[in-house]
Structure formats: C-alpha cells, structure tokens
C-alpha positions in Angstrom: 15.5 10.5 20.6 14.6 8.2 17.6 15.4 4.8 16.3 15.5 4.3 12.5 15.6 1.7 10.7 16.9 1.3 7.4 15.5 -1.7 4.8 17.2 -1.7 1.7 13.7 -0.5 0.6 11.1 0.8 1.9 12.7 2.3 5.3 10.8 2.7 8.4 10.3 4.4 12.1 10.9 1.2 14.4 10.8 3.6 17.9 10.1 6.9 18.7 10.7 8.0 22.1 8.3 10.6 24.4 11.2 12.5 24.5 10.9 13.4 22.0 -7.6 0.1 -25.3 -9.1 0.3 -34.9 -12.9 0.9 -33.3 -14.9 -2.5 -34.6 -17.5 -0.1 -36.0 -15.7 2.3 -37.7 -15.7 2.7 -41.4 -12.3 2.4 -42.6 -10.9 6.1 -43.6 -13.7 8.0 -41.0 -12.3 11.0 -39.5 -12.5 10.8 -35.3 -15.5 13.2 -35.9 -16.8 10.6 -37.5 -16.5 8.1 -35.3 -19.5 6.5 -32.2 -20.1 8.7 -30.0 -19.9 6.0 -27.3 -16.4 4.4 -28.9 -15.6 7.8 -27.5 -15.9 7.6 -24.5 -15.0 4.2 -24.4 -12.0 5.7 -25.6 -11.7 8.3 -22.9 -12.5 5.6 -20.4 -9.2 3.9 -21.5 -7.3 6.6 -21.1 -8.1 7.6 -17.6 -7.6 4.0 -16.6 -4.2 3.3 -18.0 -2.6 7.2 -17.0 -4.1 6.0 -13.6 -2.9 2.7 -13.2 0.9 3.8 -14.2 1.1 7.0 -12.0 0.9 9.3 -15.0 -0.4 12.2 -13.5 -0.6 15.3 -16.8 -1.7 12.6 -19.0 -4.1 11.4 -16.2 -5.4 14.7 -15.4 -6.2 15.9 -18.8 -7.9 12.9 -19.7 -10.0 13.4 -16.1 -11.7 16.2 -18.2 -14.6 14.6 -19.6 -17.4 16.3 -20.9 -20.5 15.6 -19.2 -22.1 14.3 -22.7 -19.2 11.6 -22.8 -19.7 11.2 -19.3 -23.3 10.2 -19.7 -22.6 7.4 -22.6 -20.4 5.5 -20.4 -21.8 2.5 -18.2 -23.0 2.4 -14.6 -19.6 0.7 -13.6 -17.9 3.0 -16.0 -18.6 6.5 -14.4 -18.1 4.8 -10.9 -14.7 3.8 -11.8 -14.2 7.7 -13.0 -15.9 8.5 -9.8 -13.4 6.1 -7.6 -10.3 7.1 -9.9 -11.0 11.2 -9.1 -11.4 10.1 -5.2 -8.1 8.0 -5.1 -5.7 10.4 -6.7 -7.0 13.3 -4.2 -6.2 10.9 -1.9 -2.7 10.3 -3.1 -2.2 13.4 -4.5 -3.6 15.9 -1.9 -2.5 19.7 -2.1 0.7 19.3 0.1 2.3 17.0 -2.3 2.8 19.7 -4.6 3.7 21.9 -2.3 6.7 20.3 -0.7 8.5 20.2 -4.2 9.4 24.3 -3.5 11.9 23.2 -0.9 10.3 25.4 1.8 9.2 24.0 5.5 5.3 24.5 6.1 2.6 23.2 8.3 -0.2 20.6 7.2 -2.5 18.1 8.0 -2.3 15.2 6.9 -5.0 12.5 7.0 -3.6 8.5 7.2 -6.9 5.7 8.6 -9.3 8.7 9.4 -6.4 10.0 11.8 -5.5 13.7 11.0 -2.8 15.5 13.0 -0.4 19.2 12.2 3.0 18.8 11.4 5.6 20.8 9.6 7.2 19.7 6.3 10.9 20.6 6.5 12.9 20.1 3.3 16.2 19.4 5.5 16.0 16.7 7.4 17.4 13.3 6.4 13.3 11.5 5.2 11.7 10.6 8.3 10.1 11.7 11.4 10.5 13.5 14.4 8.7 14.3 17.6 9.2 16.4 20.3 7.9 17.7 22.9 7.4 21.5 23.9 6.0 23.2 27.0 4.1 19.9 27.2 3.0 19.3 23.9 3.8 16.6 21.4 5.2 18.2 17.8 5.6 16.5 14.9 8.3 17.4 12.0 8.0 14.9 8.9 10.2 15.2 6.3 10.8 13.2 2.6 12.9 14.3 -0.2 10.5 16.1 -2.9 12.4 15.6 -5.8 12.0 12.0 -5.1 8.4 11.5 -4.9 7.9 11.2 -9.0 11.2 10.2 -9.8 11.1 7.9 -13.0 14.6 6.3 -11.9 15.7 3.5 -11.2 15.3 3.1 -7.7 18.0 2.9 -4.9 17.2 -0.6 -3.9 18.7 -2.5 -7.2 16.4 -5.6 -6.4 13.1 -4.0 -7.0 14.3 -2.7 -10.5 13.3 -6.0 -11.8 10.1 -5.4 -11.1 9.4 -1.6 -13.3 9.9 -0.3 -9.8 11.0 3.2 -9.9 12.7 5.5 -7.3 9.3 7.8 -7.1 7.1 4.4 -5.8 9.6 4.1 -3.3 9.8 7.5 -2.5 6.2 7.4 -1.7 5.4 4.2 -0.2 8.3 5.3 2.7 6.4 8.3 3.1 3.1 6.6 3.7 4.6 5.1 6.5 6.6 7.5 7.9 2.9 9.4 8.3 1.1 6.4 9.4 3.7 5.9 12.2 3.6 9.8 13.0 0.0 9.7 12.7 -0.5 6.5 15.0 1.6 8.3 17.7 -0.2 11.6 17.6 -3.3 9.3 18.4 -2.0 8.4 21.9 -1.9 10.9 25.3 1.2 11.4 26.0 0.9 9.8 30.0 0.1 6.5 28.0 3.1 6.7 25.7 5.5 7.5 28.4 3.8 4.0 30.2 5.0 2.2 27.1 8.0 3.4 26.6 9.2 2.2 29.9 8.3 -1.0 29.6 10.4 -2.7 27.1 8.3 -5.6 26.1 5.2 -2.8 25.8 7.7 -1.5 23.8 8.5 -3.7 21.7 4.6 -4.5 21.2 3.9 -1.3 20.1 6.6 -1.1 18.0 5.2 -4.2 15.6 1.7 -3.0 16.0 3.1 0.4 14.3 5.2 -1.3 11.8 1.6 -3.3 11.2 0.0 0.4 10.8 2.6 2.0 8.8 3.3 -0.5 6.4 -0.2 -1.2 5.3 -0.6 2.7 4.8 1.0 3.0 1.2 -1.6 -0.2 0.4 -4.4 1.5 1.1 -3.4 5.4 0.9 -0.5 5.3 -2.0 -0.8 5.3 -5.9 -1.5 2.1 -7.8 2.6 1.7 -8.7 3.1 2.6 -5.0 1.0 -0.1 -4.0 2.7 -2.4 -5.9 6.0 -1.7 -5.0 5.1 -1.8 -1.5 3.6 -5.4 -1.9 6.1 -6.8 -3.6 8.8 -6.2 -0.6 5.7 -7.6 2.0 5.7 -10.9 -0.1 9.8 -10.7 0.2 9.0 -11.3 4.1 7.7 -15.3 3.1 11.8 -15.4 1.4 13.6 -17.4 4.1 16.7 -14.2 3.9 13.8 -11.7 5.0 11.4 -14.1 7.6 13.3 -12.7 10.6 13.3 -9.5 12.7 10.6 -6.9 13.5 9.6 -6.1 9.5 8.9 -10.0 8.5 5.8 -10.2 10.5 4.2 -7.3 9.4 5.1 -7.8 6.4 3.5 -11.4 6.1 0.9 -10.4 7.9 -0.3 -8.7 4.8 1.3 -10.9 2.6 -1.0 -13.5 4.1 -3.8 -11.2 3.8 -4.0 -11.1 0.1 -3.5 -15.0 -0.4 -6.2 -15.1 1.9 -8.3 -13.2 -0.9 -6.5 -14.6 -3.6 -7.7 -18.3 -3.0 -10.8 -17.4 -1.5 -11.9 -16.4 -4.9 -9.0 -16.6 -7.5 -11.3 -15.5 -10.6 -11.6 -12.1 -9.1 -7.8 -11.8 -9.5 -6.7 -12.9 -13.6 -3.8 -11.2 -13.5 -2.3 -13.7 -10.9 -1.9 -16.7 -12.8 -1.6 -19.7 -9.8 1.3 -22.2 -10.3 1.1 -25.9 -11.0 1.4 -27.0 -7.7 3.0 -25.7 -4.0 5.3 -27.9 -2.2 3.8 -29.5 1.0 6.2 -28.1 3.0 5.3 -24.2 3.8 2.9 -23.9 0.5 1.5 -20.7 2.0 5.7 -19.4 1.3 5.7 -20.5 -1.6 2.8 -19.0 -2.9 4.0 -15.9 -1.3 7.3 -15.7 -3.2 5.5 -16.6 -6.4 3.5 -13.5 -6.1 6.6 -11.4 -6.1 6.8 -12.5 -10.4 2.7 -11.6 -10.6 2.1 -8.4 -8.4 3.6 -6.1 -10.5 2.0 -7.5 -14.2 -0.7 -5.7 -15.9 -3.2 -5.0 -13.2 -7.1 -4.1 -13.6 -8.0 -1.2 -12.5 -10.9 -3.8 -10.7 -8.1 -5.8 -9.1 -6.1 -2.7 -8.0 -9.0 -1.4 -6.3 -9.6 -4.5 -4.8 -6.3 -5.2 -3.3 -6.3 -1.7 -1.8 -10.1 -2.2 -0.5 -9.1 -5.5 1.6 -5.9 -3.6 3.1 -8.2 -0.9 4.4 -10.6 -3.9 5.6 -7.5 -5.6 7.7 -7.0 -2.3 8.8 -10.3 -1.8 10.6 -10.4 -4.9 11.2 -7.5 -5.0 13.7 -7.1 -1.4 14.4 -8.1 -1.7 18.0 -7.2 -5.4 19.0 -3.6 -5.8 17.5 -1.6 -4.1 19.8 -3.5 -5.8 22.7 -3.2 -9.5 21.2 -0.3 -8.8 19.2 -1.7 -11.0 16.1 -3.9 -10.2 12.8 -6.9 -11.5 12.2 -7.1 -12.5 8.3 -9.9 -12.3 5.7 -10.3 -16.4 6.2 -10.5 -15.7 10.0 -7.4 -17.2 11.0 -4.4 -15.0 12.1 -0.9 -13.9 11.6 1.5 -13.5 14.5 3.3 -10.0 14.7 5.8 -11.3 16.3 8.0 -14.0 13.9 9.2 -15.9 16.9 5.6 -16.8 17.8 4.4 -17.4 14.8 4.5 -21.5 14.4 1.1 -22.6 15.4 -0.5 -20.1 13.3 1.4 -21.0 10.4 0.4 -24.4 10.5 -3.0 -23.8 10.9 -2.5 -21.4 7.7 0.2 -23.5 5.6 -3.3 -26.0 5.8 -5.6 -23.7 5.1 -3.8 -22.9 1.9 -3.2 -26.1 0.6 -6.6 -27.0 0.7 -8.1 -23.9 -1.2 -5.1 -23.9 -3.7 -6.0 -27.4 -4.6 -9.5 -26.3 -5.2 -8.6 -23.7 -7.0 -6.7 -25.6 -9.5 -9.2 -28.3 -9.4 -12.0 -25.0 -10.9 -9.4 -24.0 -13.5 
C-alpha cells in the first residue's frame, strides 16, 4: 500500500498508492532599574531573537512577553521582527504539536503551502503516513514519534552531529515532509490519482515533484534549527556519494536555489563567508558542499528569515508547472532538473552562471 524510503536522515514518502547581546551608557554599579529604558528593550530584543533562533521555546516564550511600553521603544524593524518571530513559531508550533506528546490518536488539520486537510495523529504507527480509502473516500493517518520532536540528542544520523544537529531538528523536518506529501495528495481527486498511478513514468514524475514539495516544507514551515538541518542534507545532494537517485534532484534543486540568492547578492548573507576560489570543473558543487561548513554558523535572524522567504518563493513559483515540466525554475531564472539523469544541460548552463557571479563577488569583497 506504501513505499518508504529511508535516508539516513531526513526520511521520506517516495509513493503512496490510491489503494490506499555591560550597556555603553550605563554608570558603572547602576542597578537594572537604573538602567535606559531603551537598553531595555534592546535587551528584551536580544533575548527573543536568540531563544528563537536556537529552538528554545520556555525561554522564547517568556521573553515574548513584552510590555507594551518596551514594545513601543524598540525600532520600526525591531517590533516587525517581534511581529514576524510571534507569526513563525505559531506556525511551527501550532496547538497539535503539543498535543501529540500525550500519546493519544486524535484528529487535526493541518496547514502545509495554504493546503489544509483532516487526518488523525496515531501515536503507534512506525513515523510516516498512510492513506486509505473508505466507502470512497481518501483518509489520511500521519504519525511521528512525540518524544522526538524536541529531543536535545544527538541525533540518529551520526553525520549531522557535526553540525549542532540534534535528534528534535530531525524529528521535525521528517515531519514537515511527511505532511507536505500527505498534504499534496489530499489536493488531488482521487480519478486523477488512480490515472497516475497506472502509469509508471506519471508515476515516477509525480513522485519527484512530491519529493520537490515535501522537502522544501521544513524550509519554509519548520523552526530556524529545523531549517538548518534540513539544508544542510539538500547541499549533501551536490556530494558525488549523494548526486544519484530520486532525493539528489530535489535536493539540489534547492540547494541551487539558495546559491542562486547567495551570489545574486552575497552582502545580504555575512554569515556565509565565500571561499578563495571554486574549481572550474562543477563550481556550482563545490560551492554547494562548502555550504554544508557555513549553513549551520551563527545565523541572523535577517538571514534566517530570508532563506525561509526564498523557499516559499520557489515554492509558488513552481507549484503548478513542476510536475508538468518536471524542472525548477531558480531565482536567476535558469532551472534545475528533477530528474538527476537529465540534468546535464542545465547544469552547464548553471556551473557558468556561477562562476561568473562568484568571481564578481570576490572581485566586490
């Protein structure tokens, strides 16, 4: 009834069947009290940004209560980052997060690219999906291990320890994409899946154009550490081990994406420090495999935003047209082949594109 696939990572639906920061200003020895009113805030400012950027989510909501006075001394850009920061963690975080960790099925709706759709939590199946069909009717039942979601371990996949991973980003990024698969499916009458499905090379298009879907869900629905985590196993898909079968082009597809940004205007980026110099052969690679050491530095919450902002851009971008043309159309308007196998010419056409804005770049350092 259902294929899974298994990554060493981040693990993912290939099929499913019909079947279914001592204050400047401060006198030495003041008290707190004593202290700006506006270095207070400042202050609280801080706080909310750094609890948000490292998924801590007490210290993070405690410091979310700002009195309106503070509130009001902060800047223009300030109080929209508060603003944005309240927005994305409700997002992350909605109310059936929570409510999965008391190990009991229920029903709810959850919302992935504008889609929403009911399924039932169940606490014992293996983390997943499956879908079914009753008296006619497609059912969903998603499931994810609870105690895993915030786990501070090490995670499961020993490579991505290196990188402050821990087993909770994990956790959550397969989730994402578990519901962006379940959610993608829901979207489709079932006549038109049962077409697909009995075709195998619609088949086998659909299943990359889902893979596309589900795997840049924990980009531009998961936490900041989530996001990361996730990235850094897309830029794994430039790594000659990972460039083949159905995850590599996906995964550089995005990967592609965001060096597409990233040399488009590097200044906008200065925690991704460019290297000397890319070989000629397959620079665009190379860059991508450097970015593995970078994505997971000390992030602004500017450039966090940003990354997750251009992942919901490629999204709409190619919602509609990717599983008919079975490409991605990037930020620099070239594309991305879903399909590895087929992916030569536009590889060339971006392994130029990159060397000529990476030389620029340098040349502006």
């Amino acid at each position: 009834m259902r294929q899974w696939k298994g990554t060493g990572s981040i693990a993912v639906w290939l099929t499913v069947t019909v079947s279914l920061t001592g204050p400047a200003g401060a006198e030495a020895g003041a008290s707190k009290a004593d202290a700006p009113a506006g270095e207070e805030a400042k202050a609280r400012y801080d706080k909310v940004v750094d609890a948000y950027l490292h998924n801590r989510w007490a210290e993070l909501a405690e410091a979310m209560k700002i009195p309106r006075k503070t509130l009001s001394q902060l800047s223009r850009q300030q109080q929209e980052d508060i603003a944005y920061v309240r927005k994305a963690v409700a997002e992350c975080r909605p109310t059936w997060w929570e409510r999965s960790k008391a190990g009991k099925e229920f029903k709810f709706r959850p919302n992935v690219f504008g889609r929403s759709f009911v399924a039932t939590f169940s606490p014992k199946e293996r983390p997943g999906f499956q879908m079914r069909t009753i008296s006619g009717r497609l059912t969903m039942t998603i499931s994810w291990k609870a105690e895993d979601l915030d786990s501070l371990e090490p995670p499961d996949d020993k490579s991505m320890a290196g990188h402050g991973t821990k087993q909770g980003d994990m956790a959550e990024a397969n989730l994402w994409t578990n519901l962006a698969s379940a959610a993608l499916i829901a979207s489709f009458p079932m006549r038109t899946l049962k077409a697909i499905y009995e075709n195998e090379n619609s088949k086998q298009r659909f299943g990359r154009y889902q893979l596309f879907q589900a795997q840049l869900a924990p980009v531009c629905h998961g936490s900041p550490r989530s996001r990361h985590a996730a990235m850094v196993m897309y830029f794994s898909g430039f790594m000659e081990k990972y460039g083949k079968g159905p995850l590599a082009g996906t995964r550089r597809a995005i990967g592609s994406m965001f060096i597409a940004r990233l040399l488009a205007e590097p200044k906008k980026w200065p925690s991704i420090h460019l290297p000397h110099s890319l070989p000629d052969d397959e620079p665009e690679a190379a860059l991508g495999e450097f970015c593995i050491r970078q994505i997971d530095r000390r992030w602004t919450l500017a450039e966090d935003r940003q990354l997750r902002e251009a992942a919901l851009a490629l999204y709409k971008t190619n919602s509609r047209t990717a599983l008919k043309t079975d490409r991605v159309l990037l930020p620099n308007k070239l594309t991305s082949m879903l399909d590895p196998d087929k992916d030569q010419k536009a590889k060339a056409a971006r392994n130029a594109w990159v060397a000529k804005k990476f030389e620029e770049a340098i040349e502006q350092q």
